[in-house]
Structure formats: structure tokens, C-alpha cells
C-alpha positions in Angstrom: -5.7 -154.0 -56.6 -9.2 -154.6 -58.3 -10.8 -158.1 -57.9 -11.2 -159.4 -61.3 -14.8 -159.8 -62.0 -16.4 -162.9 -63.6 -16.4 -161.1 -67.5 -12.5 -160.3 -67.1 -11.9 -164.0 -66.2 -10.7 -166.4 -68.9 -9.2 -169.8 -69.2 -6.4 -169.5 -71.2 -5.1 -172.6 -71.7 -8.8 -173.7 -73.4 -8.3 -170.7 -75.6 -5.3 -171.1 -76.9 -6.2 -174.8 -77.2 -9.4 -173.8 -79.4 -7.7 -170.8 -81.4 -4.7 -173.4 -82.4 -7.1 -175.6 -83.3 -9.1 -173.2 -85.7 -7.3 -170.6 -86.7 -4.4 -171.4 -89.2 -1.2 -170.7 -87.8 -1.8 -169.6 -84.7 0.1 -170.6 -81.3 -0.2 -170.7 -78.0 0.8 -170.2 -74.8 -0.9 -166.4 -74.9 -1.1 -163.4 -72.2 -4.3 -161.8 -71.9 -5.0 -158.1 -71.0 -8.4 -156.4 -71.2 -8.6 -153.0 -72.4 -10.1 -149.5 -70.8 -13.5 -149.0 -71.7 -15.7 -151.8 -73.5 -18.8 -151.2 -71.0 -20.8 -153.0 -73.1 -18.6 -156.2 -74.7 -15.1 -156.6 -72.7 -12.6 -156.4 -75.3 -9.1 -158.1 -74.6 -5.3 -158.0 -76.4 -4.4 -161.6 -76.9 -0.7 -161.8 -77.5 1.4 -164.9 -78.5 4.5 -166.8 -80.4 2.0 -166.3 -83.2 1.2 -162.8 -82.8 -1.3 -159.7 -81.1 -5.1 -160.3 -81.6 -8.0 -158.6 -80.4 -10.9 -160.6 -78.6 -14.1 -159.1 -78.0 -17.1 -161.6 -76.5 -20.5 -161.2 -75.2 -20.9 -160.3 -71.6 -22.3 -163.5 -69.7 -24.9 -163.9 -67.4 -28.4 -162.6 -68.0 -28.4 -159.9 -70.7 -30.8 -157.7 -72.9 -32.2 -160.5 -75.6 -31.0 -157.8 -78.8 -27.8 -156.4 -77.3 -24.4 -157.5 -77.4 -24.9 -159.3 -80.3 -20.5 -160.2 -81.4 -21.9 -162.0 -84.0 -23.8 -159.0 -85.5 -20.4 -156.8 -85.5 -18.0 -159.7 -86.8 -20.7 -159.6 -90.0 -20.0 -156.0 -90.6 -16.3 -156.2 -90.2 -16.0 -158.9 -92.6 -18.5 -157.3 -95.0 -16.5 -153.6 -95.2 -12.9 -155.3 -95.6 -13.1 -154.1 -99.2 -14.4 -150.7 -98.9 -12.7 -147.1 -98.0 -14.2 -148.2 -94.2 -11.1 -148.4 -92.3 -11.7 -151.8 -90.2 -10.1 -154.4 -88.5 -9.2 -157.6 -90.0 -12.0 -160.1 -89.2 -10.5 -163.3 -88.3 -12.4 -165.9 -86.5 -16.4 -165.9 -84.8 -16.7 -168.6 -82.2 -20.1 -169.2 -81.1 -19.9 -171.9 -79.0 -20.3 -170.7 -75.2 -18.3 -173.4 -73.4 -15.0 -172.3 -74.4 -14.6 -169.2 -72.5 -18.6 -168.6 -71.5 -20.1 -167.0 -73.8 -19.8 -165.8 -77.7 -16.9 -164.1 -79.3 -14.1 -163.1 -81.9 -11.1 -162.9 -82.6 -10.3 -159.8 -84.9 -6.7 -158.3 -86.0 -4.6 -156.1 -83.6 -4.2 -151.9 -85.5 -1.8 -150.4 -83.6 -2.3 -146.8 -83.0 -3.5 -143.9 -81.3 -6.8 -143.4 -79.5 -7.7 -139.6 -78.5 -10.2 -140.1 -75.5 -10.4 -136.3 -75.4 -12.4 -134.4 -78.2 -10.4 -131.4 -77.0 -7.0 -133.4 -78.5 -5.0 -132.1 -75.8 -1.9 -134.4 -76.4 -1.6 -132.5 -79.8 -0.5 -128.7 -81.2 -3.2 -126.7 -82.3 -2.4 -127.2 -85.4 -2.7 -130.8 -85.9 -6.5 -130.5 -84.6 -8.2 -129.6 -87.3 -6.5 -132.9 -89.8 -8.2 -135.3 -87.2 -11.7 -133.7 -87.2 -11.0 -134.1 -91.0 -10.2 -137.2 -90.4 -13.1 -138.5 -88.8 -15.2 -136.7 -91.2 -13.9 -138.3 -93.8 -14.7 -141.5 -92.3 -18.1 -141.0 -91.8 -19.1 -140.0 -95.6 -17.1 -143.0 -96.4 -19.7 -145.2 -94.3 -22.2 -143.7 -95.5 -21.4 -144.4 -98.8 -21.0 -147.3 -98.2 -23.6 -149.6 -101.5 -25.2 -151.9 -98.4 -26.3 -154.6 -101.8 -22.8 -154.7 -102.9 -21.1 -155.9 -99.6 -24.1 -158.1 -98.5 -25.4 -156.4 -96.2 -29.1 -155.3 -97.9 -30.4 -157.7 -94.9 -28.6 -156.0 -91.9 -31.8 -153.8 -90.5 -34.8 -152.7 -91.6 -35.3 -150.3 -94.0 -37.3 -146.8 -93.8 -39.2 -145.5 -90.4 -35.5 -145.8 -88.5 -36.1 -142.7 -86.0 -40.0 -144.7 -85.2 -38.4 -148.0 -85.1 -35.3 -146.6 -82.7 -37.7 -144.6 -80.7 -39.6 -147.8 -79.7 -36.8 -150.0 -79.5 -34.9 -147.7 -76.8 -37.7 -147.2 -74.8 -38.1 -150.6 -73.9 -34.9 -151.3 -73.4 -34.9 -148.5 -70.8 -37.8 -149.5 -69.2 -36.7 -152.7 -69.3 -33.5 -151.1 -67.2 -35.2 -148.2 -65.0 -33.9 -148.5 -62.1 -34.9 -144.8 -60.9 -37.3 -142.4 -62.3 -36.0 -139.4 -64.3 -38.1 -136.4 -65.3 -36.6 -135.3 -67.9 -36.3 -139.1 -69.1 -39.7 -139.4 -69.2 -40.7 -136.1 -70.5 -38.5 -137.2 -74.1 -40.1 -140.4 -73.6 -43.5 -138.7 -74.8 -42.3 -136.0 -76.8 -39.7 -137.6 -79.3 -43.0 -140.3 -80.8 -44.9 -137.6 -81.0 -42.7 -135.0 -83.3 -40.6 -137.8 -85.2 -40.0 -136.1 -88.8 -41.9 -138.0 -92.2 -39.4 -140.5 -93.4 -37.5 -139.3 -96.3 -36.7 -142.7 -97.4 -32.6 -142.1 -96.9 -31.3 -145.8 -95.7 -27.4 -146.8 -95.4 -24.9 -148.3 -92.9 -24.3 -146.3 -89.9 -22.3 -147.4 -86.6 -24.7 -146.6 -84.2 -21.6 -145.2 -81.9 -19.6 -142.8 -83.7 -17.5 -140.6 -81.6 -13.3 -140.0 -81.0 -13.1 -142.5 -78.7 -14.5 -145.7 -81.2 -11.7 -144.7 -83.6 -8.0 -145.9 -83.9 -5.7 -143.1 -85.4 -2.4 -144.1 -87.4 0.5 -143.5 -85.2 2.0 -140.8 -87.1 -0.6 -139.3 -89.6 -3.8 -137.6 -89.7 -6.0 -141.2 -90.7 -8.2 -143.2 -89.3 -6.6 -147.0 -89.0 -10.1 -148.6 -87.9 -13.3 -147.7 -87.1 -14.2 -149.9 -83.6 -17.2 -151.3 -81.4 -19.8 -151.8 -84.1 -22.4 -153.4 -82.1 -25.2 -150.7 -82.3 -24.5 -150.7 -86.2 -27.5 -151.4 -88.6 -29.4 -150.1 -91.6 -30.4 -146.6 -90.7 -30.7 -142.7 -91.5 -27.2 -140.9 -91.4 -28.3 -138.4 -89.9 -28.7 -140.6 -86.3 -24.6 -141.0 -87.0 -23.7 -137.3 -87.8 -26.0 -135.9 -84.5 -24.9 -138.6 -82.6 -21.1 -137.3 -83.6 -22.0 -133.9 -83.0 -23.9 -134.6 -79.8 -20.6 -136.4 -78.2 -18.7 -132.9 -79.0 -21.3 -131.0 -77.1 -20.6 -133.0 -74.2 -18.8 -131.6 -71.1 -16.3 -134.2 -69.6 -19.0 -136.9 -68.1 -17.2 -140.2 -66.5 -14.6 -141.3 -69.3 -16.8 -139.2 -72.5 -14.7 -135.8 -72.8 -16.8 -133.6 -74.9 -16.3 -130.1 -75.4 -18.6 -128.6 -73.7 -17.7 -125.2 -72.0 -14.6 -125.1 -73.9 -14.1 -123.0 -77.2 -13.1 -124.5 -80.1 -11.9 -121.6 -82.4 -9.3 -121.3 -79.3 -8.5 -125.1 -79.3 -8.3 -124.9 -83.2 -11.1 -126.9 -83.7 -14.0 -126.9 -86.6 -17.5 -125.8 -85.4 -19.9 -128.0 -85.5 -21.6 -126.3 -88.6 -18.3 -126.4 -90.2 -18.1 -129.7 -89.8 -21.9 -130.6 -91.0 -21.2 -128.2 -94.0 -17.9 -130.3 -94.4 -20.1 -133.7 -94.4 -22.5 -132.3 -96.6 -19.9 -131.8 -99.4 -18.4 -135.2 -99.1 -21.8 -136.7 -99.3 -23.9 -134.4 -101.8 -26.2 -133.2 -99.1 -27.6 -129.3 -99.7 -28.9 -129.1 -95.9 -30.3 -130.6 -92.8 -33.7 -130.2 -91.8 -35.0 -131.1 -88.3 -31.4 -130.5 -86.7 -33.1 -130.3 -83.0 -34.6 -133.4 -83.7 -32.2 -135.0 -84.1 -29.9 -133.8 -81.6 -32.3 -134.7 -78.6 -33.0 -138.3 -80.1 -29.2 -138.6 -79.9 -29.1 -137.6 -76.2 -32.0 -139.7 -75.3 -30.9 -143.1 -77.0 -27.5 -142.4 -75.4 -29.3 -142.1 -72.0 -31.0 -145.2 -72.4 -27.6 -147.3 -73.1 -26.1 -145.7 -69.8 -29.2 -146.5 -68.6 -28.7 -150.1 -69.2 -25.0 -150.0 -68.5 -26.0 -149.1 -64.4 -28.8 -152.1 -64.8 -25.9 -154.1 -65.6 -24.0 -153.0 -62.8 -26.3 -153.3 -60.5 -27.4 -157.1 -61.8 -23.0 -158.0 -61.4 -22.9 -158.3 -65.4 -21.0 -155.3 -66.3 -17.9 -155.4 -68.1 -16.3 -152.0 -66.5 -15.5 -150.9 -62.8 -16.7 -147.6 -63.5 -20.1 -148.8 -64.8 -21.8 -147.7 -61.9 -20.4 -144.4 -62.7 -21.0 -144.1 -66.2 -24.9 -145.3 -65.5 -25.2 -142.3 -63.5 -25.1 -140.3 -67.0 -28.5 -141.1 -67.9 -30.5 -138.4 -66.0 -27.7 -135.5 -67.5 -27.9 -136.9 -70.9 -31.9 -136.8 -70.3 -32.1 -133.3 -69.6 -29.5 -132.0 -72.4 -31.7 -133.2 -74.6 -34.7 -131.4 -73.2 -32.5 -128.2 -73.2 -31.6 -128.8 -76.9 -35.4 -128.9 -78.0 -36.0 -126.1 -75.7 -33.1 -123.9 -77.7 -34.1 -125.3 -80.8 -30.0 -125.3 -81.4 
């Protein structure tokens, strides 16, 4: 049996005490159970006389001064309750560190199915190709998403995202090197130096979009909630549909099952360009220049968050047992992405 480590530890007796105190109706005693995955925020199922809710709170201990930021994703919850964006119900943000250590909120509990294999092999064939729909669907809807409407014209910066990212991600993994990595290094210089003109394109993207961050109904072909918004911002869509289609190029790496090596006409699956062209429809685009571009950027800011997912490990802040394991990625990830420019596919 696994020691619990200091981010899976709560008081729950202060909790409850806290949630009965500010959120209507709610009642204690509650169980607590933290779910699989989470590396970067441990995310927990509260249950009690009152009901199932979903906690998700800031790692404690020392941590990147921009990342993890609860307070950022409880925003853009709250903001896309009235859109097409399939969400959880936002229900409480506590910032107050002394109750259980650090930041966190309290969201609504969406019962339903999460596919942790892109190859969907708990399904027939024939029910594949609906969820790939499904997911498509969601992402046009995101970025569709009028950012003034739902108040959230203020959430990033607007124009020069691939320059600002670029920048950002490479001081966060210097900031978490803890070997050096060829490859790393060689997108380090190469991606500032070939980053397309900005085409002026801003809307919401979620920073993480893959199977995995999705919560299917339990019956149907839908998405119930899009999950773990903390790398979302203002930004270029095409970061979120690369990023998409980089996660189904992966082979299976530590919990990430891509589908790399497999073939998807055999597993009933779209192609990636049928699933681009599909996008493209729902969201007006006539085509996508630069496609390598952004492809490799997607590996290399994915390397970088592994990256600081083994820091974290390594420091005794890191909110999964396997996060030694999963920071291990970032040299793979590094050198897909060379291969990609390399291919130019």
C-alpha cells in the first residue's frame, strides 16, 4: 500500500466545516478519494449527506510562480456555463490557504465515461468514429466561443501567441532542467527562429485538449464536460487542434495512449486529415498553413510540462506516484518533434 504523500492529505473535518459554512446546503461528514491522473493539480471526489463534488486545489509547497493557477480555471468554468462548451458546474473558489494548504474549488460531480485510450478499445468499431465526432465537435464549439460576450476579453494576451508561448515554455523548462536533452535544445533554437507571421486569429483554447481531459455521457456519443483547464488562455486554435492531433500520434508513453503504430482505418478511426478537414467545416476554415510548425511546437511545449512534472517529483511536490515516470517523457516528446520538422508531416 502507497504512503499518502503530503498533496493527497486533507483534514476533513476543517473542510466540511468550511464548505457547510459557505456553500448553501451542503453537509458534512464527507469521504474523500483522489482521482488517477491530475499530475499537475490533485483533483479529489468529495462525497456527502449533501451530495458528490469535485475538488481540485493547488499543489503546495514551492511551485512554478504562473502555474497551477485553480483560480484561473474556476474563471473559465464559470464564464462558459452558458455556452455550447460542455463544463462542469462551477460552485465555490476558496482562496484562503489555511483550510486545507493551499487554493482550491469545489466544482459539480458529471458522471461518465473517460476513454484513456485514443485507440477506444472498450468500444465496437463502430461506435469509434461518433466519439472522434464528438470531440471535434467540442473543439469548434470552443473556438467559437465570443471571448467579449462571456467576459473573458481579459483572459490572455492577444496576437504573437506561438512568440509569447515559445518564450514562456522555455523558461519554465529551464527553470525545471534537470538533465540536458539534445533534441530539447535543438527545438529550443529552431522553433523562435521559424515562428509563422501572426495572422491575427485570437479565441479561447484549453491549452490541454486530448481524450483523456474529456468526460463522455454514459450512454451516448457526447461530450458531458470538458476538464483540467489550467493551461487555458487567449490564443491561436491552431495550438489546440495540433496539440489534439499530436496526442493521437503518440505511441502508448506512461498513462498517454496515442496511436502511434497502430492503424486507424483498421480501428475504425478518422485520419487525422479527416478530422482537420472535419474542423475546418465546423469552423469556416479553407486550410492550414504551417502544419509542421505547429505540430513540433505542440511536442516541445508538452515536453517542457513533463519536464516540470519530474522537477516536481524530484523537489517532493508532485501530485502523482507515477510523476517520476511521466517526467521521463520529455526527452521522447523532444525528439518527435525534431522528427516531425524533419518529415515536414
Amino acid at each position: 500500500m502507497n504512503t499518502p504523500t503530503q498533496v493527497d492529505v486533507l483534514d476533513t473535518a476543517r473542510l466540511a466545516a468550511y464548505l457547510e459554512v459557505n456553500i448553501s446546503g451542503f453537509k458534512g461528514p464527507l469521504k474523500l478519494q483522489k482521482f488517477a491522473g491530475g499530475q499537475s493539480n490533485p483533483t479529489f471526489l468529495l462525497e456527502s449527506p449533501s451530495g458528490k463534488y469535485v475538488l481540485r486545489r493547488k499543489p503546495p509547497g514551492q511551485v512554478l510562480q504562473s502555474a497551477h493557477a485553480v483560480d484561473r480555471e474556476f474563471r473559465v468554468i464559470s464564464a462558459l456555463a452558458a455556452t455550447e462548451v460542455p463544463v462542469a458546474r462551477a460552485i465555490h473558489l476558496c482562496r484562503d490557504d489555511a483550510v486545507i494548504g493551499s487554493m482550491f474549488y469545489l466544482m459539480s460531480y458529471v458522471p461518465g465515461r473517460i476513454f484513456w485510450d485514443a485507440a477506444l478499445p472498450e468500444l465496437h468499431p463502430e461506435q469509434r468514429p461518433a466519439i472522434y465526432d464528438a470531440m471535434n465537435r467540442t473543439l469548434a464549439a470552443l473556438h467559437s466561443v465570443n471571448v467579449d460576450a462571456v467576459g473573458l476579453s481579459d483572459y490572455g494576451k492577444p496576437g504573437n501567441y506561438f512568440e509569447r508561448q515559445i518564450s514562456m515554455w522555455t523558461r519554465q523548462y529551464r527553470l525545471s532542467e534537470t538533465e540536458s536533452i539534445p533534441a530539447m535544445n535543438f527545438m529550443l533554437d529552431w522553433l523562435p527562429r521559424n515562428t509563422p507571421p501572426d495572422d491575427g486569429r485570437v479565441c479561447l483554447i484549453h491549452g490541454d485538449f486530448r481524450i483523456d481531459n474529456m468526460i463522455f455521457h454514459p450512454a451516448e456519443a457526447e461530450v458531458s464536460a470538458l476538464i483540467d483547464w489550467e493551461l487555458s488562455t487567449l490564443g491561436h486554435p491552431m495550438a489546440d487542434l495540433a496539440y489534439h492531433c499530436m496526442s493521437m500520434r503518440l505511441p502508448d508513453l506512461s498513462d498517454m495512449k496515442g496511436l502511434g503504430g497502430k492503424v486507424r482505418a483498421q480501428l475504425n478511426i478518422p485520419s487525422e486529415e479527416a478530422f482537420i478537414a472535419r474542423y475546418c467545416e465546423r469552423t469556416g476554415l479553407g486550410g492550414i498553413e504551417h502544419w509542421p510548425f505547429y505540430l513540433a511546437f505542440s511536442y516541445f511545449r508538452l515536453a517542457a510540462i513533463v519536464q516540470g512534472v519530474m522537477k516536481r517529483a524530484l523537489d517532493g511536490n508532485a501530485s502523482s506516484q507515477k510523476a517520476l515516470e511521466v517526467g521521463k517523457m520529455a526527452r521522447p516528446l523532444a525528439e518527435m518533434a525534431v522528427t516531425v520538422l524533419e518529415s515536414r508531416a
